[in-house]
C-alpha positions as CSV (number, residue, x, y, z in Angstrom):
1,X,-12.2,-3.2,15.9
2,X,-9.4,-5.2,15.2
3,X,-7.7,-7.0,18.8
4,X,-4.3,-5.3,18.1
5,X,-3.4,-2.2,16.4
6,X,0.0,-2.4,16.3
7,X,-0.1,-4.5,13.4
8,X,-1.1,-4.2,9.6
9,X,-2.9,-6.5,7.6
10,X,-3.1,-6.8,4.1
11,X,-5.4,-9.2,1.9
12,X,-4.5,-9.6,-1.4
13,X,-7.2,-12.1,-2.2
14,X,-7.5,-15.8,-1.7
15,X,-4.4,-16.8,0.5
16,X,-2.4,-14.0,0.2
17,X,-1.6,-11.5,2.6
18,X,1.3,-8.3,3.3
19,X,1.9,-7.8,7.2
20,X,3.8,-5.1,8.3
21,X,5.1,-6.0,12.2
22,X,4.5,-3.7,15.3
23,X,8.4,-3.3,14.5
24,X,7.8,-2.2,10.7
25,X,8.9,-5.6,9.1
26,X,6.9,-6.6,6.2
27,X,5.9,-10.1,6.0
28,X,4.6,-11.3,2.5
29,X,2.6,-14.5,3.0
30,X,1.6,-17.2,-0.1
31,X,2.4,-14.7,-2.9
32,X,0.0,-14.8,-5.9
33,X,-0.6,-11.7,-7.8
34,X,-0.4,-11.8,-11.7
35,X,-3.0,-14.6,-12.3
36,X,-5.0,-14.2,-9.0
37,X,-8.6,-13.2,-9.6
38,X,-9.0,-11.2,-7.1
39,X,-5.8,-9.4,-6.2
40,X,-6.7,-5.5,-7.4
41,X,-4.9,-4.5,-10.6
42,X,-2.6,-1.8,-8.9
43,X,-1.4,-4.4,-6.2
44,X,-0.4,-7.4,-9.0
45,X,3.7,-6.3,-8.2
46,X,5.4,-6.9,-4.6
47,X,8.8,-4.6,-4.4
48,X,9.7,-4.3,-0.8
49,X,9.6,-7.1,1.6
50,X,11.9,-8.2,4.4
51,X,10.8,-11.9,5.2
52,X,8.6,-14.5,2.8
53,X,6.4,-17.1,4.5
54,X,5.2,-19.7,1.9
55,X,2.7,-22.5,3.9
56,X,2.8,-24.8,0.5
57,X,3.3,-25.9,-2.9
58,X,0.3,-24.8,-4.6
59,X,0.1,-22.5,-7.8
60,X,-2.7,-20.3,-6.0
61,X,0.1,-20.1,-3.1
62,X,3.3,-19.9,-4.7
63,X,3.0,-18.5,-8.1
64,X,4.8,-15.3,-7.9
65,X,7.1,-17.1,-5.1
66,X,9.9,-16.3,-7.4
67,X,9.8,-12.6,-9.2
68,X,9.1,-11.8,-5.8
69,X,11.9,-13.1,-3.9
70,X,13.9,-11.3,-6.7
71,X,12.2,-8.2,-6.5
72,X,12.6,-7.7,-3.4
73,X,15.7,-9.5,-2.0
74,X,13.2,-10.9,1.3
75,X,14.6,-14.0,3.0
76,X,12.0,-16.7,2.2
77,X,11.1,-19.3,4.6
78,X,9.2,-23.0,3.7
79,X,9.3,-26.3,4.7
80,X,13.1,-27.8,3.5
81,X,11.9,-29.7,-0.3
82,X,9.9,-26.2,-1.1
83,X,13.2,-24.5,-0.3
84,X,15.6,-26.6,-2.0
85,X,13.2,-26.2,-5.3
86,X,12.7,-22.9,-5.7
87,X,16.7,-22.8,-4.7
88,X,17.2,-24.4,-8.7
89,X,14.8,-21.5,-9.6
90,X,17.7,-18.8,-8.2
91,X,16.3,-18.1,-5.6
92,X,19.1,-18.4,-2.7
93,X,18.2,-16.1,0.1
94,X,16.1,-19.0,1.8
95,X,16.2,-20.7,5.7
96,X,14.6,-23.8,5.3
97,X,13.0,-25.5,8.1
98,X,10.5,-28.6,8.9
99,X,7.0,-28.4,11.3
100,X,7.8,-28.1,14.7
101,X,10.7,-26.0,14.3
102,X,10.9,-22.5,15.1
103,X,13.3,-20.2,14.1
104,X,14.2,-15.9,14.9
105,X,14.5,-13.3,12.5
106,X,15.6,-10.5,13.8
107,X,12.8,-9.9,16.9
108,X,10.1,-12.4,15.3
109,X,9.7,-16.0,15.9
110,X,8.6,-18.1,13.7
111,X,7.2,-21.5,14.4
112,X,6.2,-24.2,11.5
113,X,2.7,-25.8,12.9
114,X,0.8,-28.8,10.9
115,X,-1.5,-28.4,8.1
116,X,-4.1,-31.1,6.7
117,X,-3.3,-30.6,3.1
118,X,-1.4,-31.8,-0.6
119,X,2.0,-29.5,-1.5
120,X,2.9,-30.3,-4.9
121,X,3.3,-27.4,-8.2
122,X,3.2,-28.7,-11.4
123,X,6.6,-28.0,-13.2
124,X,8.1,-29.3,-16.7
125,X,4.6,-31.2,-17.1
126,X,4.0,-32.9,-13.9
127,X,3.8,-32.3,-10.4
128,X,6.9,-31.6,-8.1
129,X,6.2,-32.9,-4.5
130,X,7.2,-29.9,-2.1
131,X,7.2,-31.4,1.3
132,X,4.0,-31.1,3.7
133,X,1.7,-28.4,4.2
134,X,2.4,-26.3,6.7
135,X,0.9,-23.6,9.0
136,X,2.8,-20.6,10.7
137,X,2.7,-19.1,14.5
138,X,4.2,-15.8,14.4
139,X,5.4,-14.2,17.2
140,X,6.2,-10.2,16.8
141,X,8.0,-8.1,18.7
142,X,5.9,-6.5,21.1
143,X,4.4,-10.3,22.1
144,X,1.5,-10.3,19.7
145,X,0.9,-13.9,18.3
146,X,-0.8,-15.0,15.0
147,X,-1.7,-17.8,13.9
148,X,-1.5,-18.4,10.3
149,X,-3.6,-21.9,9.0
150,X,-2.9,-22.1,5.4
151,X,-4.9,-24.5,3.7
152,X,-6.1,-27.3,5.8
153,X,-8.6,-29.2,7.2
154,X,-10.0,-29.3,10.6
155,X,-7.9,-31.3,13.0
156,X,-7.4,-32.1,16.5
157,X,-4.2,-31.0,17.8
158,X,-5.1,-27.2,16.4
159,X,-6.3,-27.4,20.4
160,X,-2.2,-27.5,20.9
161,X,-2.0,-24.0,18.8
162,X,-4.1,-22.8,21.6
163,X,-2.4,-24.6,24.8
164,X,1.4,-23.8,23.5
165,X,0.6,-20.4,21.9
166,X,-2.6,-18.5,22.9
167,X,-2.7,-16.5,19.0
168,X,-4.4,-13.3,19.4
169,X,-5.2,-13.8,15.8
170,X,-5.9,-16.7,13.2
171,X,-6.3,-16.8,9.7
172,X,-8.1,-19.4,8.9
173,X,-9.7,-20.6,5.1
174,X,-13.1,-21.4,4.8
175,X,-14.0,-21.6,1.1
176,X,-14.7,-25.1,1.6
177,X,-13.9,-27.7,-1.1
178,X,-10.0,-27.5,-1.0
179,X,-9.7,-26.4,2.7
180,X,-12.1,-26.4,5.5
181,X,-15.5,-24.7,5.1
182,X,-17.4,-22.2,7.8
183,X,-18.7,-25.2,10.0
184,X,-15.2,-26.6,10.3
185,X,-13.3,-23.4,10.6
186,X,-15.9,-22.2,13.3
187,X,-14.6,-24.9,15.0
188,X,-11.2,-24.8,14.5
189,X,-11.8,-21.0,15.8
190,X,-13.0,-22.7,19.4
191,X,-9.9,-24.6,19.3
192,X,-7.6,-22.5,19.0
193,X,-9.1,-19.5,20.9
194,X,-8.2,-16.7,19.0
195,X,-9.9,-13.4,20.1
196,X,-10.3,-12.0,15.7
197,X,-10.6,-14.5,13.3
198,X,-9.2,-13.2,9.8
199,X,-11.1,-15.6,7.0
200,X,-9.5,-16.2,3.9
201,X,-9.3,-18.3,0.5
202,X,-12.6,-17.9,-0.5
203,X,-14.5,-16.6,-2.9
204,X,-12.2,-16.6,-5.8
205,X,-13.5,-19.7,-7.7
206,X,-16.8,-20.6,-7.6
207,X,-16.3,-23.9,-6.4
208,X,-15.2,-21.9,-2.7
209,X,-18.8,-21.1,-1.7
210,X,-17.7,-20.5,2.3
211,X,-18.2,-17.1,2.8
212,X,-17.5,-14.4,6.2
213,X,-21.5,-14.1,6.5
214,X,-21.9,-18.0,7.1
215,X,-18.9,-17.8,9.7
216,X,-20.3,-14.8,11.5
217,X,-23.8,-16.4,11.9
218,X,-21.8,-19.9,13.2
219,X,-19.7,-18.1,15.4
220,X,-21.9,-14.5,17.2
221,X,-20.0,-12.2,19.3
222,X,-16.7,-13.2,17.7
223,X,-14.5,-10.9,16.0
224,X,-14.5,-11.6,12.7
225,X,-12.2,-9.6,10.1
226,X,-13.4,-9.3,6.8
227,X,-11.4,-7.6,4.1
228,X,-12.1,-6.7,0.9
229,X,-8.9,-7.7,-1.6
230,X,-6.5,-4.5,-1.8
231,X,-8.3,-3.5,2.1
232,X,-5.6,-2.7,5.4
233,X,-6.9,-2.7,8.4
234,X,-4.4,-1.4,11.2
């Protein structure tokens, strides 16, 4: 059973995730849709959000950043050079910040964490640096805390996420190759503490050969969270 029922989570395949907050916000999270491999046909459009959390750069992360933030109007929020970009795209409903910040919108916090990872999208040609990675703790309205990796490695100070924090919930990647595998992010779960571990970016190249059976054998007792792409669980 999931550790809190009062909010909903969506995977859309690999990174990409809709929330909908104890307080009925929805949160869209790294949208990619059109080209993702394993976002369902009838969910490839996003046309209601209130707030857009992108963690980095990346096409599989960002790649329907933009008709998105049109579609929908949502205030986006990024690290300050991914901001300012996608500002030339038209996109000008942003709030820019940098890790270690947090910042309130409306009855949620948001905090930018550290990530161990590359933010750049290739654009006219070449890549476009975007700032750092970055991870997200999310604090709703009724006190429920997430915490939301991104793609990264296993690092130290994810022991801080726990101290500072406490997340109920973590997202974490374990596809290995590009982010941390199952051995890493059964680690990173023991660091930060979380009592349901959602995986996520796996599976949708076959170069990401973590899977949610490898964590659950690493990690027994634990509650682990595995959706299937399109899948709420409430």
């Amino acid at each position: 059973m999931p550790a809190s029922t009062s909010l909903s989570i969506t995977w859309l395949g690999h990174g990409t995730f809709e929330l909908v907050s104890p307080g009925g916000k929805r949160i869209v999270i790294d949208p990619w849709l059109e080209q993702n491999p394993s976002c369902p046909a009838d969910r490839k459009k996003i046309d209601r959000a209130d707030l857009i959390l992108a963690t980095h750069g990346h096409f599989d992360h960002i790649g329907d950043l933009v008709p998105v933030a049109r579609a929908t109007g949502a205030k986006l929020i990024g690290i300050f050079e991914l901001c300012a970009w996608i500002g030339k795209k038209g996109v000008q409903n942003s709030s820019p910040m940098n890790i270690g910040g947090s910042q309130r919108v409306g009855d949620i916090t948001i905090t930018m964490v550290p990530a161990v990872h590359s933010s750049a999208f290739v654009d006219d040609g070449g890549p476009v640096y975007l700032g750092e990675a970055a991870g997200y703790v999310i604090r709703f309205e009724d006190g429920l805390t997430v915490y939301f990796a991104g793609d990264t490695a296993l690092f130290g100070d994810m022991r801080l996420i726990k101290e500072m924090y406490e997340p109920t919930i973590a997202f974490l990647p374990i596809g290995d190759h590009f982010t941390m595998g199952p051995e890493a992010a059964a680690r990173a779960a023991s660091f930060v503490g979380a009592r349901q571990i959602v995986p996520m970016h796996y599976g949708t190249f076959p170069l990401l050969t973590g899977t949610p059976e490898r964590l659950k054998e690493l990690m027994p007792g634990v509650d682990i969270l595995q959706l299937k792409p399109g899948e709420t669980a409430r």
